[in-house]
Backbone as CSV, one residue per row, in Angstrom:
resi,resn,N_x,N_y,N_z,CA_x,CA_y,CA_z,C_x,C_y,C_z
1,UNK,88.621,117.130,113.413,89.274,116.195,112.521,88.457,114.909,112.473
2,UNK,88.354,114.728,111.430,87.473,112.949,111.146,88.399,112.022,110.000
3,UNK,87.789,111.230,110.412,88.512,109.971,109.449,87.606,109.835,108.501
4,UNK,87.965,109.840,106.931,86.952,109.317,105.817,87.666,108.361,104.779
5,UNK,86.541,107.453,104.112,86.878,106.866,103.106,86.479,107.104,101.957
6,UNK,87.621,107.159,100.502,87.287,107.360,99.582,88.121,106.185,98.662
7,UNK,87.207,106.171,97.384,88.339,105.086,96.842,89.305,106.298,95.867
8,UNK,90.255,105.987,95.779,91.515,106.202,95.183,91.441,107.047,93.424
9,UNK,90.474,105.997,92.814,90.069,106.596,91.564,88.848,107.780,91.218
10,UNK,88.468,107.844,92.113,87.557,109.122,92.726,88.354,110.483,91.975
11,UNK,87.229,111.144,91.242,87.883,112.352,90.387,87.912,113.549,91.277
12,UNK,86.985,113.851,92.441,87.322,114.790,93.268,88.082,113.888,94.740
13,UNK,88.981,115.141,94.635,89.799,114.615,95.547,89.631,115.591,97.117
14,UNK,89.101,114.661,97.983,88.858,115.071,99.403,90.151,115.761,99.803
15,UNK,89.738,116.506,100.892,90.903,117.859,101.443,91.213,117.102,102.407
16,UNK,92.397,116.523,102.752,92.970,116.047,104.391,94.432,115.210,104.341
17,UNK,94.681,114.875,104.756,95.856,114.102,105.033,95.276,112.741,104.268
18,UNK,96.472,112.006,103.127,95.521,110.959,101.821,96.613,109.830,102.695
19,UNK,95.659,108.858,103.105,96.720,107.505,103.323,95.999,106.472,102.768
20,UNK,96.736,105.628,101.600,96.464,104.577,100.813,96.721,103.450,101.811
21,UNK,95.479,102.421,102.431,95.453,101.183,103.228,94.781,100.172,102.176
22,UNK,95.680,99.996,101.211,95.946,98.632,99.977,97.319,98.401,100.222
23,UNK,97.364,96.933,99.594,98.175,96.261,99.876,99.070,96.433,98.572
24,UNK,98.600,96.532,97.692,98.963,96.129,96.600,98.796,98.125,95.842
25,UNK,99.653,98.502,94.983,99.299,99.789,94.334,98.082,99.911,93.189
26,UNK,97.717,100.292,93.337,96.240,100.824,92.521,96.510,100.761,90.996
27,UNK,95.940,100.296,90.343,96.385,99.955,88.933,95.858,101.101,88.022
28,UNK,96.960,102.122,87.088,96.476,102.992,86.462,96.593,104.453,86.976
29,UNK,97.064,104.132,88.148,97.339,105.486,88.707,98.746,105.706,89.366
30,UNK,99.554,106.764,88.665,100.811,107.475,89.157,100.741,107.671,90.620
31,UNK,102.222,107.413,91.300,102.061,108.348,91.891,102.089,109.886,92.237
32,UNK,102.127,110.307,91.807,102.026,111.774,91.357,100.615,112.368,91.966
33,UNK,99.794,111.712,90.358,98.499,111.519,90.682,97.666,111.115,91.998
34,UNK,98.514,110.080,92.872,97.369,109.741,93.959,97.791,110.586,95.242
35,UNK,98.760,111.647,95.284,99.018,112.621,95.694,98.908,112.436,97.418
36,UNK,99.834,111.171,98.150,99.231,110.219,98.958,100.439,111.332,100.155
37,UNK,100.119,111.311,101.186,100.830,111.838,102.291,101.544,109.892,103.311
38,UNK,100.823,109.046,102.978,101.241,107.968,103.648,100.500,106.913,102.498
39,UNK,101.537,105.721,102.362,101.136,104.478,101.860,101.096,103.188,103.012
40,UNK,100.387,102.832,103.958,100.698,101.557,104.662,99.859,100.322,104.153
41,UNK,100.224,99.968,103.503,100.470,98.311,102.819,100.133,97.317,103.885
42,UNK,101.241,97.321,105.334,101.376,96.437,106.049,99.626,96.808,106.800
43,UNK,99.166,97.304,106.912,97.514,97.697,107.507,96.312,97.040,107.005
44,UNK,96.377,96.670,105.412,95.782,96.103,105.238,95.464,94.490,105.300
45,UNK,94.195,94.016,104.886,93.972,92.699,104.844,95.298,91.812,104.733
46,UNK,95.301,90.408,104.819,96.555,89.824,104.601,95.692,89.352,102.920
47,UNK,97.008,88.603,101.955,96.125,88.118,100.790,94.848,86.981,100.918
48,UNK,95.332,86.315,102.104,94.427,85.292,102.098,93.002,85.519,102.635
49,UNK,93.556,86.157,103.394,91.909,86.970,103.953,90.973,87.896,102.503
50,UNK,91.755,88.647,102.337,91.517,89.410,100.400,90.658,88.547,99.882
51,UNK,91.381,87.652,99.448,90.658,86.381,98.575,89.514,85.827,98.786
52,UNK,89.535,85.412,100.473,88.317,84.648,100.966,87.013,85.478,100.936
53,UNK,87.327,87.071,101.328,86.772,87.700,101.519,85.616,88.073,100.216
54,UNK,86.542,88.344,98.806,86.361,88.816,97.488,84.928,89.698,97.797
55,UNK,84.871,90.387,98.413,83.778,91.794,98.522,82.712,90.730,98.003
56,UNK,82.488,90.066,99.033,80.754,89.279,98.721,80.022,90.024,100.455
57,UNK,78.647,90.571,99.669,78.315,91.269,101.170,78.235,90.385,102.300
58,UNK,77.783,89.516,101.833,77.057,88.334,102.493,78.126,87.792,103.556
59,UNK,79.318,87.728,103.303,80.484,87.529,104.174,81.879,88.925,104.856
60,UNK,80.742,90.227,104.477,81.189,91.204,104.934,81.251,91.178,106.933
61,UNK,79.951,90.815,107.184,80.200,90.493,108.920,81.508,89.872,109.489
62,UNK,81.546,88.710,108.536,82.607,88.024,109.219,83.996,88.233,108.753
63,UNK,84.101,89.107,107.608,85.677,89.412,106.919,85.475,90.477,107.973
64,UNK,84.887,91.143,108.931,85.554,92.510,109.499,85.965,92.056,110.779
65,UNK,85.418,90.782,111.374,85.730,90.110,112.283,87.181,89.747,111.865
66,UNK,87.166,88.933,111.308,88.602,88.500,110.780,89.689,89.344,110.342
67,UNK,89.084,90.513,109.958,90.267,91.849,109.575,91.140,92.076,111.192
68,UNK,89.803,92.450,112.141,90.060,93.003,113.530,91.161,92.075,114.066
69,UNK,90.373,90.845,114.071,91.346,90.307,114.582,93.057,89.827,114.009
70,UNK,92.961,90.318,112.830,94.212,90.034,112.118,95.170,91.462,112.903
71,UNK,94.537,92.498,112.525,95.174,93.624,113.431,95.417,93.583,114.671
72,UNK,94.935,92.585,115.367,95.058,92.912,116.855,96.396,91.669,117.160
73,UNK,96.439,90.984,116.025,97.212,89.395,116.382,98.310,89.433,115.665
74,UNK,98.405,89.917,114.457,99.328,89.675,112.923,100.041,91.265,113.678
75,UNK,101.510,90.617,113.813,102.122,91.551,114.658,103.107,93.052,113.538
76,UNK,102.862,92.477,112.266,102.961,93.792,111.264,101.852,94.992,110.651
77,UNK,100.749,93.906,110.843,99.081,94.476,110.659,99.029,95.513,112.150
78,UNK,99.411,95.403,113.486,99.366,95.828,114.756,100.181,96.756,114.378
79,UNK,101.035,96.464,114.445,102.551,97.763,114.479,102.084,99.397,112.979
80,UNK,101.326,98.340,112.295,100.996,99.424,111.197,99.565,100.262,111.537
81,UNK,98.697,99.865,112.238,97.811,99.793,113.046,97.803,101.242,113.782
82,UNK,98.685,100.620,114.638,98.808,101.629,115.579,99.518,102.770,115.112
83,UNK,99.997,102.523,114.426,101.292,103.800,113.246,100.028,104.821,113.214
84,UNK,98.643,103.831,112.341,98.014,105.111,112.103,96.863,105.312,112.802
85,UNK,97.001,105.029,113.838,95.990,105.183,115.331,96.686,106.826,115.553
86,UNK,98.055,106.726,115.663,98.652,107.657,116.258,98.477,109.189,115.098
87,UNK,98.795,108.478,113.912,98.815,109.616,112.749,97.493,110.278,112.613
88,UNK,96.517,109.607,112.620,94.991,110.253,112.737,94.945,110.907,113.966
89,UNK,95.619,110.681,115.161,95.467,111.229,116.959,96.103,113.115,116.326
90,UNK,97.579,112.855,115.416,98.256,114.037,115.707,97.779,114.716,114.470
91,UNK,96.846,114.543,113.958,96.714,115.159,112.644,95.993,116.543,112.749
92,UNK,96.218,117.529,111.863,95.084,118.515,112.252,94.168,118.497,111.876
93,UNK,94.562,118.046,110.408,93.612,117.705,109.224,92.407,116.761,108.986
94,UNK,91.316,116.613,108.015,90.742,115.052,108.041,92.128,113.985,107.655
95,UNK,91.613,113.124,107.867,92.310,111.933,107.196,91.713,111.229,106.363
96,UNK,92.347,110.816,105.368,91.531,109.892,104.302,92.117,109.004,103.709
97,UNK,91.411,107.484,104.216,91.543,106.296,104.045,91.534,106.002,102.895
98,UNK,92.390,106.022,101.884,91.951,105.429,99.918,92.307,104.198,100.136
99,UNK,91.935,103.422,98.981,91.299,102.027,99.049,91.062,102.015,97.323
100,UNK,90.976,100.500,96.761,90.767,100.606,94.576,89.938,100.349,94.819
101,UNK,89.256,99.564,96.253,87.766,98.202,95.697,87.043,98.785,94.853
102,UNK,86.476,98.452,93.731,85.249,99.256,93.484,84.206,99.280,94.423
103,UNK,83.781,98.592,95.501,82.368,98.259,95.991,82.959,99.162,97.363
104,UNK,81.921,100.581,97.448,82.767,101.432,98.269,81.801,101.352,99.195
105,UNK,80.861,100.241,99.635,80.368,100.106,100.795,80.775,98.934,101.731
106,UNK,81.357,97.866,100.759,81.845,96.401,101.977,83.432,96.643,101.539
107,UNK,83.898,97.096,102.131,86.049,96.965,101.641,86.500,97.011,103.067
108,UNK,87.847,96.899,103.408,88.728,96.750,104.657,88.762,98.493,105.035
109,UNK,88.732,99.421,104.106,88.945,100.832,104.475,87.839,101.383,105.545
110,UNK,86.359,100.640,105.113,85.237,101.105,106.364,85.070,100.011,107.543
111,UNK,86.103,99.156,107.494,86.513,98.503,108.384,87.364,99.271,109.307
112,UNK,88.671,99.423,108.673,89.544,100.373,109.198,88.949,101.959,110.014
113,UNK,87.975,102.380,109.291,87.578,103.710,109.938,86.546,103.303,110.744
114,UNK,86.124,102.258,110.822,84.811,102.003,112.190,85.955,101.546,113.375
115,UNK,87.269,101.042,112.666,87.918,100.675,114.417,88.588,101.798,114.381
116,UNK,89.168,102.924,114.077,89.642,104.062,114.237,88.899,104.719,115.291
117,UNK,87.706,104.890,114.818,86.804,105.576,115.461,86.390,105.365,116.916
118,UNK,86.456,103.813,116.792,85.931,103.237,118.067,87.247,103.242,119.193
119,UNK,88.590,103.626,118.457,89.674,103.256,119.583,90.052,104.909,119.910
């Protein structure tokens, strides 16, 4: 079992257990369509961090610093956290992190799967 990221609007759709870590719902897409096994909202970025962040690479080092530590401190970001620390532990399946950013190399989702990995 591995953890992967895909973004959401992606026309092939990866085989595994689909958990959407946005805050906000994906614009343009049903749910039906995003065919999600888990939505946690509370996991992602807070808005203000979002904002500061706005997918500039250049401040990708330090938005993942600041993500981590929002998860480890922001006691709804933790609790959701660990929700899916545990859900990726019991899964049989891959898991897959969806995410809208367009920029599918600096977003909170390959944030999320480098501390998955590492815990």
């Amino acid at each position: 079992m591995t953890v992967k990221c895909q973004r959401i609007y992606d026309k092939q759709i990866a085989k595994g257990k689909r958990v959407l870590v946005d805050r906000v719902w994906p614009r343009g897409i049903s749910k039906e369509d995003a065919q999600l096994d888990e939505w946690l909202k509370k996991v992602a970025p807070t808005t203000e961090l979002r904002k500061w962040f706005n997918h500039e690479p250049k401040l990708y080092a330090a938005f993942s610093e600041k993500y981590a530590k929002e998860l480890r401190e922001n006691s709804e970001q933790q609790e959701a956290f660990e929700y899916l620390k545990d859900f990726v532990a019991s899964s049989k399946e891959d898991v897959i992190l969806l995410y809208a950013a367009k920029d599918t190399q600096y977003n909170h989702a390959k944030v999320l799967m480098k501390l998955l990995k590492n815990n």
